[in-house]
C-alpha positions as CSV (number, residue, x, y, z in Angstrom):
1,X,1.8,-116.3,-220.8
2,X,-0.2,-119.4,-219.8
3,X,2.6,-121.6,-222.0
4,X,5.0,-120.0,-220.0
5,X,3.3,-121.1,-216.6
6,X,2.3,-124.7,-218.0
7,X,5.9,-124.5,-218.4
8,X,7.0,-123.8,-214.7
9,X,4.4,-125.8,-213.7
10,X,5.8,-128.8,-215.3
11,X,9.2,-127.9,-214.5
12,X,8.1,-127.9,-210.8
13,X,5.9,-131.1,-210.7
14,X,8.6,-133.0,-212.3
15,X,11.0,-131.4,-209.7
16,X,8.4,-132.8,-207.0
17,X,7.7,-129.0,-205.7
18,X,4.3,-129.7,-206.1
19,X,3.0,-126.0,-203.6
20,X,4.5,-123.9,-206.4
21,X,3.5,-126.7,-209.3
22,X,-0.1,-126.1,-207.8
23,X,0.2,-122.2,-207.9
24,X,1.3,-122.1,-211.4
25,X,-1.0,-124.8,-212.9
26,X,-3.7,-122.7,-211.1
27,X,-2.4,-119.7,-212.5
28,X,-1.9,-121.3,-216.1
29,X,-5.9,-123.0,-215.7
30,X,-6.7,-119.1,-215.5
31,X,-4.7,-117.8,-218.4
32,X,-5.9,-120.4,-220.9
33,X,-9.0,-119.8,-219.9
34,X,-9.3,-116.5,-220.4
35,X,-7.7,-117.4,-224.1
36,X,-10.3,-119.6,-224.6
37,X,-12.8,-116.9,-224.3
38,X,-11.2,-115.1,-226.9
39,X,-10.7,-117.8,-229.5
40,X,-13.4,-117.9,-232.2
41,X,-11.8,-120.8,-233.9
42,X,-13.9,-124.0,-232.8
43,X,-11.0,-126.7,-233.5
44,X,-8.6,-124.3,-231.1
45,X,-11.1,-124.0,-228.6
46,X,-11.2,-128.0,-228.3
47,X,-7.6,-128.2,-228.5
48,X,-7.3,-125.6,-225.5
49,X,-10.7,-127.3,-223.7
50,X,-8.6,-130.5,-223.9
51,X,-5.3,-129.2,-222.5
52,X,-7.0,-127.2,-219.6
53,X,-8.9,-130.2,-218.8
54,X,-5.9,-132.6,-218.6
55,X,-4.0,-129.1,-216.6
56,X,-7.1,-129.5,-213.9
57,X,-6.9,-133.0,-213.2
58,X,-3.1,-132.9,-212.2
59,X,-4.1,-130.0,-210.5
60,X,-6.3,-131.8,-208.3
61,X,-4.1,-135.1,-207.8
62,X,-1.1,-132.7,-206.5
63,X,-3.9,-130.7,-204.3
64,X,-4.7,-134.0,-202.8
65,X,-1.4,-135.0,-202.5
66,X,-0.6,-131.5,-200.4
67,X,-3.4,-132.2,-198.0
68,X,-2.6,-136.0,-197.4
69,X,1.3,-134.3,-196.7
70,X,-0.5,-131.8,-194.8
71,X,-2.6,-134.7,-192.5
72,X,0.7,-136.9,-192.4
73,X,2.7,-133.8,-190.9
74,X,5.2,-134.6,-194.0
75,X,4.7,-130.8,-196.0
76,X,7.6,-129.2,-196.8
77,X,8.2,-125.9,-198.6
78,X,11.2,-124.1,-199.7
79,X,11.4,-120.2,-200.4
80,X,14.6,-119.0,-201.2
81,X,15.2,-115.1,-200.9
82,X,17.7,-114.1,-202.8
83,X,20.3,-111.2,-201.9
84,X,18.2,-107.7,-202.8
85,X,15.2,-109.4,-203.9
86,X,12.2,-107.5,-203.2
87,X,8.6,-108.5,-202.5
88,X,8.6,-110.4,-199.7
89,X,6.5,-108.4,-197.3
90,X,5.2,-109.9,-194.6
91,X,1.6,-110.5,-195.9
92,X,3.4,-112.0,-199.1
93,X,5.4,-114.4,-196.7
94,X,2.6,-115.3,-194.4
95,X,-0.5,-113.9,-195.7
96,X,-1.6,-117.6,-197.0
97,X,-0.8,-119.4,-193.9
98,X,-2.8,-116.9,-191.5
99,X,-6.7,-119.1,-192.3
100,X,-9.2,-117.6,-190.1
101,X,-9.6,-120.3,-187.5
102,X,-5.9,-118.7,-185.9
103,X,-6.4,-117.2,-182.9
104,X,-2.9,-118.3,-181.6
105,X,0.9,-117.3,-182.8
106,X,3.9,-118.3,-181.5
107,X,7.3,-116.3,-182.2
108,X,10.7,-117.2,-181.3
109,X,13.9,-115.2,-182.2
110,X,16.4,-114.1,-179.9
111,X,17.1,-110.5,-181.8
112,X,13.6,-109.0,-181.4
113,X,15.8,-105.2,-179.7
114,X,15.9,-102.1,-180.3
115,X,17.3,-99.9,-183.1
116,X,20.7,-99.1,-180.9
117,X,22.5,-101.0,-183.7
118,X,22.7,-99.2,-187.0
119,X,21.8,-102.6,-188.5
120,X,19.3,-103.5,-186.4
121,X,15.4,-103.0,-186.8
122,X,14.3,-105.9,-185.5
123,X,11.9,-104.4,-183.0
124,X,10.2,-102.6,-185.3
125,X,9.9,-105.7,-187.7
126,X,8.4,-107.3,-185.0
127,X,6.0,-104.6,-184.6
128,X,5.2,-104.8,-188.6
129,X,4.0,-108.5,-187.9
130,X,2.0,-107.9,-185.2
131,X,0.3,-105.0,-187.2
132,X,0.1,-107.6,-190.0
133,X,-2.0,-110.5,-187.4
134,X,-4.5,-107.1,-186.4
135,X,-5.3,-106.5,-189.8
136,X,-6.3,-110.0,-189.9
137,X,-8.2,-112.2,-192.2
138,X,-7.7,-114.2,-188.7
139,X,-8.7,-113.6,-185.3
140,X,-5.5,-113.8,-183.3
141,X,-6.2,-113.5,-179.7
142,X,-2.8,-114.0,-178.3
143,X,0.9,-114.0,-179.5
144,X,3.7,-115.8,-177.7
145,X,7.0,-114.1,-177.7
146,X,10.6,-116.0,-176.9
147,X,13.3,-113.7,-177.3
148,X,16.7,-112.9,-175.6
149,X,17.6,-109.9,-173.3
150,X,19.6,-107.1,-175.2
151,X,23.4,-107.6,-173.4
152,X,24.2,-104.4,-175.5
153,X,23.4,-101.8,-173.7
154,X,19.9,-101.1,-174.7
155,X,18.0,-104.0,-172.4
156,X,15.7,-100.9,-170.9
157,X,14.8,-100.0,-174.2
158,X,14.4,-103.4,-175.5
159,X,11.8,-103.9,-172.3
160,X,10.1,-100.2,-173.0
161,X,9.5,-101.1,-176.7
162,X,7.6,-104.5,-176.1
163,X,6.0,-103.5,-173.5
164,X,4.3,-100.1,-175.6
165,X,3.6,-102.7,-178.1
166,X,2.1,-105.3,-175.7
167,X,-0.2,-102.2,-174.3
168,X,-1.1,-101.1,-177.7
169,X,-2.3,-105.0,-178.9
170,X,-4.2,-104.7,-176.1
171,X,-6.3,-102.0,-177.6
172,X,-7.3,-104.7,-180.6
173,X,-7.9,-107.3,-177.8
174,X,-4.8,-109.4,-178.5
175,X,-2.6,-110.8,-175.2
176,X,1.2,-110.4,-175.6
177,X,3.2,-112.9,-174.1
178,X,6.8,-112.7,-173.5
179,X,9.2,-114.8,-172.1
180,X,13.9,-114.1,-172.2
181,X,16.2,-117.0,-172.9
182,X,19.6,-116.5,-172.6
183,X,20.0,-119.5,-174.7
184,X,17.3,-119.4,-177.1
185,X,18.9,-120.0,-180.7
186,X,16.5,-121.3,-183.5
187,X,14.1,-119.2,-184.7
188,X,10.4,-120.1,-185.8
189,X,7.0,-118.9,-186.5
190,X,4.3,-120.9,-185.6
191,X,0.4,-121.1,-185.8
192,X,-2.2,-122.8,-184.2
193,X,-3.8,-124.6,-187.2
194,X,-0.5,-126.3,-187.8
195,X,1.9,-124.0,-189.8
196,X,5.4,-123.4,-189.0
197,X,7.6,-121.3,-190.8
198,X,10.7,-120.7,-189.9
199,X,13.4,-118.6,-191.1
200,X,17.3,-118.1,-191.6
201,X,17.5,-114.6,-190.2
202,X,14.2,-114.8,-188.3
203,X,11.6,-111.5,-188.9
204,X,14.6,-109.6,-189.4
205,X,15.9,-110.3,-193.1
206,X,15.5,-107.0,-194.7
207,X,17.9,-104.8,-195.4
208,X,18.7,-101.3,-193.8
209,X,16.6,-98.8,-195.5
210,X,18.7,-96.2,-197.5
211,X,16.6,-92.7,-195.6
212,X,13.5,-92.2,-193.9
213,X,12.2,-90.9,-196.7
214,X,13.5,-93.7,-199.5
215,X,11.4,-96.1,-201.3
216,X,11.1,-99.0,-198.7
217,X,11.0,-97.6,-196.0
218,X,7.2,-98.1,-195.0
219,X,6.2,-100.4,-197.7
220,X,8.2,-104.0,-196.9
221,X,7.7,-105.0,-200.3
222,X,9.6,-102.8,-201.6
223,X,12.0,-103.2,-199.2
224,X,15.9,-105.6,-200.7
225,X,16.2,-108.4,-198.7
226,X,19.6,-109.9,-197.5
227,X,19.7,-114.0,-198.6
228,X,17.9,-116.2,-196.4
229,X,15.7,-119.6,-196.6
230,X,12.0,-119.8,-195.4
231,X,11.0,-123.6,-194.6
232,X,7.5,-123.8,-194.5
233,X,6.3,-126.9,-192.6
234,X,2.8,-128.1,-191.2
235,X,2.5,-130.0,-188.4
236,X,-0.8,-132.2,-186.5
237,X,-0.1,-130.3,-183.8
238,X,1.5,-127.2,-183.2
239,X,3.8,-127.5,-180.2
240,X,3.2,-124.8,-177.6
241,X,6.3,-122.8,-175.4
């Protein structure tokens, strides 16, 4: 097993993907370690010693690398989703982005409506993310919504359903902000220690669950996924609606 991430880890640092080649050289560190531990044979041990040692110090030259990107506003990431993947939950999408010094989100996507549409859970996704920002490890003390009126039909219950959530965040001491464009397209995530994220199909990119009662349904992870890209970027500064 750590072979095997060496292996990706390689793959991905010759491939200049250097986030992932960090996570699996990290991961690969861990595993030989733990082999180490369990090797009696002195000669291996060195061998292994050696390796992991040479493993750590391109670990650190690609961890400087990412923060100089990260300084330069230059870091790009790439996550592809591919169609019925699972395991992309929120917290697995965002949960290493969200340090504890954000106290400030930003959300623009012009589908956050109600459930009208068979399709459609968007509102509900939306609520999933803001339960995600409660549960913290950050602080968030108020979140920015851009969004478009529902021209459906359902623009009343588009209104009623942000506005219960706005009343419920503030229960947690979190301000809701939210501001209609009819022409809002692009949609993005962003935080105010510099990350933006932003992705094809927005919050809304999982797929309709089979019941109310099928595997999925609560847990996102668990949830298929339709095909979409997440560009991860990080900025000086995070621009502000």
């Amino acid at each position: 097993a750590g072979a095997e991430a060496m292996q990706r880890a390689v793959q991905r640092d010759a491939a200049c993907r250097f986030a992932e080649a960090l996570v699996c050289y990290q991961e690969g560190i861990d595993l030989l370690l733990q082999v180490v531990k369990a090797t009696r044979d002195e000669a291996k041990k060195q061998r292994y010693r050696q390796k992991i040692s040479e493993y750590m110090t391109r670990a650190e030259d690609i961890k400087k690398h990412v923060e100089k990107e990260k300084q330069d506003g230059k870091y790009h990431k790439q996550i592809r989703i591919e169609e019925n993947a699972t395991g992309f939950g929120y917290e697995k999408l965002f949960h290493e982005y969200l340090t504890e010094i954000v106290s400030e989100v930003w959300v623009e996507d012009p589908y956050i409506r109600n459930i009208h549409q068979a399709s459609r859970y968007s509102l509900y996704n939306f609520l999933r993310f803001c339960e995600m920002l409660v549960k913290g490890p950050c602080k968030v003390k108020t979140i920015h919504l851009l969004t478009s009126y529902d021209v459906s039909g359902g623009r009343s219950q588009q209104i009623s359903g942000l506005e219960e959530i706005k009343q419920s965040l503030r229960n947690y001491g979190i301000t809701l902000n939210i501001d209609f464009s009819p022409s809002i397209h692009d949609r993005e995530i962003r935080f105010n220690n510099g990350w933006m994220i932003k992705i094809g199909r927005g919050l809304d990119y999982f797929k309709k669950p089979q019941g109310h009662f099928s595997i999925g349904y609560c847990d996102f992870d668990l949830r298929p996924c339709h095909e979409t890209t997440v560009d991860v970027f990080h900025t000086k500064h995070t621009k502000k609606m």
